[in-house]
N, C-alpha and C positions, 0 to 999 in steps of 0.2 A: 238454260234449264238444267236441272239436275234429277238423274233418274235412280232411283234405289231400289233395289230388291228388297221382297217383302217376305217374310215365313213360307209363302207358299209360291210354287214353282210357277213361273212365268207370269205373277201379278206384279206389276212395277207402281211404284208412286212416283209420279213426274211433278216436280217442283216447280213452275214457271219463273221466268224472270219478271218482276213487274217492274214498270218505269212511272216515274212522274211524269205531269203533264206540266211541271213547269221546275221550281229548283227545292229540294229535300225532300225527303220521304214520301213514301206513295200515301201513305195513309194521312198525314199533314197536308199536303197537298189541297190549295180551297178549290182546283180545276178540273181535280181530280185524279185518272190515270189512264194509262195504255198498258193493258195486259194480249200480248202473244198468243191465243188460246192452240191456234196448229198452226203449223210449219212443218211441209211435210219435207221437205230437205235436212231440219234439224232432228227431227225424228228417224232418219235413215242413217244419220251422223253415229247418231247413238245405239245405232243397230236394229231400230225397229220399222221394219220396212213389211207395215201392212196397208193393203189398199181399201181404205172407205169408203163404204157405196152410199152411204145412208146415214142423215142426220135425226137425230130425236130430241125432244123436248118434252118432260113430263112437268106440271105443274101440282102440286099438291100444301093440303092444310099441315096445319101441325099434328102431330100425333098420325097420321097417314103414313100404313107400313106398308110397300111395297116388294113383293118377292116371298122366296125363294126362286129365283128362275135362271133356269141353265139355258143355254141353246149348242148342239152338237158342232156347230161349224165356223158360228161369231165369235170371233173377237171386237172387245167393246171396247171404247173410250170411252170414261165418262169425270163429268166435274158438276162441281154445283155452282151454278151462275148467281142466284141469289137467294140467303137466308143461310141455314144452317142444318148436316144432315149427319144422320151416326151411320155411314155406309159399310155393308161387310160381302165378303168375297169368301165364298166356301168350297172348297174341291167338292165335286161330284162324279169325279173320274170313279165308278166301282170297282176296277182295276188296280188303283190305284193305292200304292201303302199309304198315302195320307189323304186318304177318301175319309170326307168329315171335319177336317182342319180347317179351320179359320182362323179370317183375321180382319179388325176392324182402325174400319181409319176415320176422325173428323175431318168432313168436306165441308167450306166454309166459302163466304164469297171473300170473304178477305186474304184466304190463304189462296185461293183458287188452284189447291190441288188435285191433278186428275190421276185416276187409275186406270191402268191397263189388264184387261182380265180377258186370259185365254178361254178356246170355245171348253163346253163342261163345265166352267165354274160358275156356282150360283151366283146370283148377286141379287141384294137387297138394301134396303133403307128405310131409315127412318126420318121423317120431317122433323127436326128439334126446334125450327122458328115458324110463327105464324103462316107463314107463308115462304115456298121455297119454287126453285125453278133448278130443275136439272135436268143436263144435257148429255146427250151420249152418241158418239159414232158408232157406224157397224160395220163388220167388215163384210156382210152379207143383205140381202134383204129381208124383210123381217117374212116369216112364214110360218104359221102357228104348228107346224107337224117338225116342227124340228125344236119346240121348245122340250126342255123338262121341267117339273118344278116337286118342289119342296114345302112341306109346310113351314111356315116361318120361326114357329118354336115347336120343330121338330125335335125331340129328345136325344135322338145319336149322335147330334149336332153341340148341342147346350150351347146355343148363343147368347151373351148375356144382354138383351137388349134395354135398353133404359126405357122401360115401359112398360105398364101389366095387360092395359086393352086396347091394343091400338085400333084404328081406323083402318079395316081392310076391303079390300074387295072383295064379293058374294066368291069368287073361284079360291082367292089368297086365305077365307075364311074357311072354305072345307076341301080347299086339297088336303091329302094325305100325302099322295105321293103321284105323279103324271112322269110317263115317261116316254118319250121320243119313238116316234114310230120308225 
């Protein structure tokens, strides 16, 4: 796998190795493939030695926006298992000189790139295929008093999402701003 730093401090993008299931390219392949998704030994290789307590799965339609949500002490794994999503990672650290900064990556099933996003950073997405499924580790248990959130096209922010009305949730629709007790 190959891990890259991203614009903002301690978000990585993990590139998987992917393998055929028999000879030439994964994507030629009529068998298909075998993708790696963790390996927690590879992952300690590369310097990231956190422990995951908790798997997640969210399902959603197309046009389904998801987030702004921070939490004070998770760090996430996440990738998109299938369809296609425009996912972004934004500092929420208020401390912070690049409180605000973002940065946005295509999550795909064919690329099956995952990010890493320290505790504080928002993270959100959007569904861009019919139907998507995406997964996330946590490095904590999930706990509603330790979320923060953000509105999704909060203005200090200016995300540019590829969208004008997406599908939110009744909270993702009238937060302003929730902040960790």
């Amino acid at each position: 796998m190959k891990v890259e730093k991203t614009s903002l401090e301690g978000v990585l993008l993990i590139k998987p190795e992917l393998f055929s299931d028999g000879q030439g390219e994964v994507s030629l392949d009529p068998r298909g493939a075998f993708i790696e998704i963790y390996n927690e030994s590879k992952y300690k290789i590369q310097g990231i030695d956190i422990a995951f307590v908790e798997d997640d799965i969210s399902i959603s339609q197309k046009d389904v926006l998801r987030g702004l949500h921070a939490n004070n002490e998770t760090w996430k794994l996440m990738t998109c298992l299938h369809g296609k999503i425009f996912f972004v990672a934004v500092d929420c650290r208020k401390e912070a000189a690049t409180f605000g900064k973002w940065e946005s990556f295509d999550l795909n099933d064919e690329n099956k790139w995952r990010i890493l996003v320290p505790p504080m950073y928002g993270c959100g997405y959007l569904a861009l295929a019919e139907k998507i499924i995406f997964q996330y580790k946590q490095s904590t248990y999930y706990s509603p008093g330790t979320q923060s959130a953000y509105r999704w096209d909060d203005p200090k922010f200016g995300i540019h999402w590829p969208v004008k009305n997406p599908i939110l949730s009744p909270r993702d629709a009238s937060v302003a701003y929730i902040d960790a007790k």
